[in-house]
C-alpha positions as CSV (number, residue, x, y, z in Angstrom):
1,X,0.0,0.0,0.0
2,X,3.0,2.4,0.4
3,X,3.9,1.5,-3.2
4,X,5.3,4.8,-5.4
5,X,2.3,3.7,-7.9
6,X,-0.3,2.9,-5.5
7,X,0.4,6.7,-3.8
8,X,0.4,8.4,-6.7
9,X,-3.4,6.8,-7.5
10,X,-4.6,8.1,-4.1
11,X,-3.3,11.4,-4.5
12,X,-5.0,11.6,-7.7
13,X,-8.2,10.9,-5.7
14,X,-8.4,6.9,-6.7
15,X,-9.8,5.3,-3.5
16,X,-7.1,2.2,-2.8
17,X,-8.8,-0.8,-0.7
18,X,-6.6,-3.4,0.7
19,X,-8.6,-6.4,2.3
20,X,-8.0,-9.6,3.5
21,X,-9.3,-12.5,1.0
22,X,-9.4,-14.8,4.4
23,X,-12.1,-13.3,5.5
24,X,-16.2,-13.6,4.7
25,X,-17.7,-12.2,1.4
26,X,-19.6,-9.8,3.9
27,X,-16.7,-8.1,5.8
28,X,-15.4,-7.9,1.6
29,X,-18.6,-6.4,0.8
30,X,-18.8,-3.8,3.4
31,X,-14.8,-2.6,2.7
32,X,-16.2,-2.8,-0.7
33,X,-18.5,-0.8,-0.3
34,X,-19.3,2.8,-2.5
35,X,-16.4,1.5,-4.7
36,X,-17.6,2.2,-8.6
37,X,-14.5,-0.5,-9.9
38,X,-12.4,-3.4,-8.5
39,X,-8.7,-3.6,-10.1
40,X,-7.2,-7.2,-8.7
41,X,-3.9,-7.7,-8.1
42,X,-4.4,-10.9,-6.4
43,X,-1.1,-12.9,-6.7
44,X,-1.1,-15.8,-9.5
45,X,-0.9,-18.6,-7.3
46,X,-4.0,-17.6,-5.1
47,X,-6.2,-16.9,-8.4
48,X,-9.3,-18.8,-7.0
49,X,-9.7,-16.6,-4.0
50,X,-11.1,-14.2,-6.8
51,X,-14.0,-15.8,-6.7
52,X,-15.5,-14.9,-3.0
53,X,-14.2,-11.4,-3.9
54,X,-15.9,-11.4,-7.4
55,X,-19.0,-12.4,-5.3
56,X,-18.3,-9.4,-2.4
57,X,-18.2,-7.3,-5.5
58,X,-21.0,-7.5,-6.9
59,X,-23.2,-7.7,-3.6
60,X,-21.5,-4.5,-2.6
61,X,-22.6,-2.3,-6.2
62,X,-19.7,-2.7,-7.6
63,X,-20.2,-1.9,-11.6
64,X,-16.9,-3.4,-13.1
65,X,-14.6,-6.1,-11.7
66,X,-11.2,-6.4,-13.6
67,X,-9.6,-9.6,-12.9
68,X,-6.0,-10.3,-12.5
69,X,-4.6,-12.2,-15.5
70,X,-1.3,-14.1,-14.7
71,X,-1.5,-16.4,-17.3
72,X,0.8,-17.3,-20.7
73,X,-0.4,-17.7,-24.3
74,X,-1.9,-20.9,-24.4
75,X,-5.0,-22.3,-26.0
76,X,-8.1,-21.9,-24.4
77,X,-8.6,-25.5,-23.1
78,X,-6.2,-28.3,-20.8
79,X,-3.0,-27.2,-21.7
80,X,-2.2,-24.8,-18.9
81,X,-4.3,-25.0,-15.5
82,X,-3.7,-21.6,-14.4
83,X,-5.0,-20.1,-17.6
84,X,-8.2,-22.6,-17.4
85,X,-8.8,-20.6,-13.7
86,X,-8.6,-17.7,-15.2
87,X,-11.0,-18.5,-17.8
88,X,-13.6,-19.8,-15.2
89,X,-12.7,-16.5,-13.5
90,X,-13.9,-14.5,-16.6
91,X,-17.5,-17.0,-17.2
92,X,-17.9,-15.8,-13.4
93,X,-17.6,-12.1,-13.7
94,X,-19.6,-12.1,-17.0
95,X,-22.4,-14.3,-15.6
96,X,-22.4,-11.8,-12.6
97,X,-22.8,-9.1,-15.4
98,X,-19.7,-6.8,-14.0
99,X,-17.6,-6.6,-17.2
């Protein structure tokens, strides 16, 4: 949070919201609160805690959700799991309509 980037945003009047993806999809939803869009940064390896925030998101008003993307070129399909999570990440936020 005391990132040169991530001070920069806030001074240019972005609201920056750290929370902790251990938590319940209500304490998410009420630091989620008033926030217009959601900008993930979640680390690669932990992609699948996107979805209880995806969820928090969307209870709390949210109107766009932007996913992080670690992921290589690779076809859509069973050659490279992390991609395939990211994919189901994607299906989620557009069923959720928050794209």
């Amino acid at each position: 949070m005391q990132k040169q980037g991530v001070l920069h945003l806030a001074s240019r009047g972005v609201k920056i919201v750290s929370v902790d993806l251990a938590g319940s999809e209500k304490e998410l939803e009420k630091a989620l609160f008033g926030v217009d869009v959601v900008i993930s940064t979640i680390y690669g390896g932990s992609v699948m805690a996107e979805i209880p925030l995806i969820n928090a998101s969307k209870a709390a008003g949210v109107k766009r959700y932007l996913p992080c993307f670690f992921a290589t070129v690779a076809p859509p399909k069973g050659a490279l799991m992390l991609r395939d999570l990211v994919i189901h990440l994607r299906k989620h936020i557009v069923f959720l309509h928050m794209r």
